[in-house]
Backbone as a ProteinNet text record, in pm:
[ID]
protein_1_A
[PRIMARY]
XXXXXXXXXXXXXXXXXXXXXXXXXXXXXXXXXXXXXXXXXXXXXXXXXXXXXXXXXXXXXXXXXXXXXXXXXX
[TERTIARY]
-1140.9	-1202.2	-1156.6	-1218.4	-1204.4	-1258.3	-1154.2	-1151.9	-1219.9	-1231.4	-1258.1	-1224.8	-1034.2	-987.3	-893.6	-808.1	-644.1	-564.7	-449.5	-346.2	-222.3	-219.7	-88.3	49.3	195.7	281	407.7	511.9	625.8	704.9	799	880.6	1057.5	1150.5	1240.8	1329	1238.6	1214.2	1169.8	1195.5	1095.2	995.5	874.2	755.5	680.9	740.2	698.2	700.3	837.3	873.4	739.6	718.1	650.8	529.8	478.5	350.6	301.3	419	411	421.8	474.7	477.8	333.4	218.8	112.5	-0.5	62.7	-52.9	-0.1	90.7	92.3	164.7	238.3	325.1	274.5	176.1	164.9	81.9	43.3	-5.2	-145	-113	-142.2	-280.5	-354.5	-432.3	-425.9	-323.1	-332.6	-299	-289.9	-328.1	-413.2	-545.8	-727.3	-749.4	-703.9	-724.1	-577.3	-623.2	-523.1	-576.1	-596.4	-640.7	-633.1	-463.7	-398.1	-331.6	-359.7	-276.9	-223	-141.3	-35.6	-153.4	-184.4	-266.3	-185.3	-31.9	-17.6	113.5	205.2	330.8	388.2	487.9	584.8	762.4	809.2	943.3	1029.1	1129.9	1153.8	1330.2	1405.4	1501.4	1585.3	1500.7	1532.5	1408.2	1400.4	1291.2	1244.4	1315.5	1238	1143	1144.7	1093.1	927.3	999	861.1	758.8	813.9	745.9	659.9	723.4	628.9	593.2	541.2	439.6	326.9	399.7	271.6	159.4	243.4	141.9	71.7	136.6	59.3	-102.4	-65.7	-163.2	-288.9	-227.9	-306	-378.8	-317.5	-379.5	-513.1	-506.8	-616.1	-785.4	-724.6	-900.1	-1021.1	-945.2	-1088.3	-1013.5	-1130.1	-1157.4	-1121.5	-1185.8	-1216.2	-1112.4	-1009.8	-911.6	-764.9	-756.8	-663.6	-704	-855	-890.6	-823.6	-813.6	-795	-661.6	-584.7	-420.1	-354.9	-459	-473.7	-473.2	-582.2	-635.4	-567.5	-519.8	-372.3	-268.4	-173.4	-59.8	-69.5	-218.3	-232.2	-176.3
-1377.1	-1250.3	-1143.4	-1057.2	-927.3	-817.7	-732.4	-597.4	-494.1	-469.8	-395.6	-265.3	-217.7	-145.6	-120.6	10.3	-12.7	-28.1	-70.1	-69	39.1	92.7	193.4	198.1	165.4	197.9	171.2	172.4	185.1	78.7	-8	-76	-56.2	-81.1	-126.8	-265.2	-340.6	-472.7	-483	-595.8	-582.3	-584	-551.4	-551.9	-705.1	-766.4	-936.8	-956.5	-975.5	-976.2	-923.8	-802.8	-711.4	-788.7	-812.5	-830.8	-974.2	-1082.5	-1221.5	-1174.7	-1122.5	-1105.9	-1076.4	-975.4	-897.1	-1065.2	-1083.9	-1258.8	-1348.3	-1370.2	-1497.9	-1547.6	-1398.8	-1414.1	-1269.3	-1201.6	-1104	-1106.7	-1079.1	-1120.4	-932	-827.7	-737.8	-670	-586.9	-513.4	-608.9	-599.3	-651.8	-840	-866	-1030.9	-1087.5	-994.8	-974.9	-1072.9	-995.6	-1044.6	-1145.1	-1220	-1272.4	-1296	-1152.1	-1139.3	-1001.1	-920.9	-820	-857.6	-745.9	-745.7	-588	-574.8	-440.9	-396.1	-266.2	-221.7	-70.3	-62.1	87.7	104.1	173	161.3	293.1	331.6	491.3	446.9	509.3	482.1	580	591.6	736.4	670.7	771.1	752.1	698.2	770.2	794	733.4	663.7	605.5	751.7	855.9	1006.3	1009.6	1039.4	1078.8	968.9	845.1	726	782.7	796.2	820.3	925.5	1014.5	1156.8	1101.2	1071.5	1039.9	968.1	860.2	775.9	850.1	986	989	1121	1196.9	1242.9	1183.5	1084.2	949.3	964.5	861.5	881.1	974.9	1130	1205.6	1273.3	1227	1256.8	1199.6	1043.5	978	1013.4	976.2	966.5	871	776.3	668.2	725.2	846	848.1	912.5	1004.4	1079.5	914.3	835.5	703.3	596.2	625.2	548.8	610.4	782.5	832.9	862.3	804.6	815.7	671.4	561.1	456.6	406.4	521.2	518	557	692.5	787.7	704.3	671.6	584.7	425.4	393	272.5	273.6
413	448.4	349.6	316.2	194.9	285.9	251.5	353.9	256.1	157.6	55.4	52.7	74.5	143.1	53	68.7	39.2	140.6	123.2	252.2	135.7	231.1	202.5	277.9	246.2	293.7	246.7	278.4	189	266.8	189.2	233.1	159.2	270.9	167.7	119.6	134.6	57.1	-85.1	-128.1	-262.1	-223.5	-363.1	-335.4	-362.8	-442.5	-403.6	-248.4	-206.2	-59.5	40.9	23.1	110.9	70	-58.6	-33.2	16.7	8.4	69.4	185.9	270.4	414.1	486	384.3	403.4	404.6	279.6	288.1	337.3	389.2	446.7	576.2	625.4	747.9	870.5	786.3	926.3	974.3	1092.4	1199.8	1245.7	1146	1234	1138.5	1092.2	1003.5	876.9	810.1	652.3	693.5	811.7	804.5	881.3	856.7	886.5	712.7	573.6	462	407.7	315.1	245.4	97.3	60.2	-110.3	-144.1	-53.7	-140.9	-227.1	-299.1	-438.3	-453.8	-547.6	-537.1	-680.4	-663	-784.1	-830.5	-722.7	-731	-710.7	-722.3	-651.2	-739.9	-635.4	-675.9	-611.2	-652.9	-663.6	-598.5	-484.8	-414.2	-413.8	-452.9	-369.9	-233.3	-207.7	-46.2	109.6	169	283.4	333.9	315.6	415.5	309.3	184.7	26	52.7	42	33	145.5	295.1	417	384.9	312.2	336.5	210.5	165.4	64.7	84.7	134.1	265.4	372.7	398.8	504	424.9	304.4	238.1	168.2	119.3	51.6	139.4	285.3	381.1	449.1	421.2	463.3	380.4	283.3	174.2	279.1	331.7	361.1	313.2	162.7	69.7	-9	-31.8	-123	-300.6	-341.8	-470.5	-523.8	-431	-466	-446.8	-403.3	-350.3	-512.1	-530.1	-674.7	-799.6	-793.7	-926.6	-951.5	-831.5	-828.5	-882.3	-826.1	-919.4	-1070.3	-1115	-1196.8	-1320	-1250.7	-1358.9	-1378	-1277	-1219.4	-1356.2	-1369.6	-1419.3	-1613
[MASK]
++++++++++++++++++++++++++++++++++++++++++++++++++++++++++++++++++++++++++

């Protein structure tokens, strides 16, 4: 199944780790698909720093502004 989506959120695991867990061990939203891939990632100090960035991200809910942060970032 292909969600044709992003998933957004922060872990403090690696991000190999995190993203094997997303394909192949979770059970909840992101293990609906099993063909994420990491296209993006930021780096925080601190888990308060990552969080509020996450829900900044998220608070955008737009597609084209989540693409061009992509896009720069790349």
């Amino acid at each position: 199944m292909t969600m044709d989506r992003y998933y957004m959120g922060h872990s403090c695991d690696t991000l190999e780790n995190r993203l094997r867990q997303h394909l192949y061990e979770h059970v909840g939203f992101t293990g609906k698909a099993k063909d994420w891939k990491l296209v993006y990632h930021e780096v925080f100090d601190t888990k308060t720093e990552a969080y509020a960035r996450e829900r900044q991200v998220k608070g955008w809910k737009n597609r084209h502004l989540v693409e061009r942060l992509i896009e720069e970032g790349s």
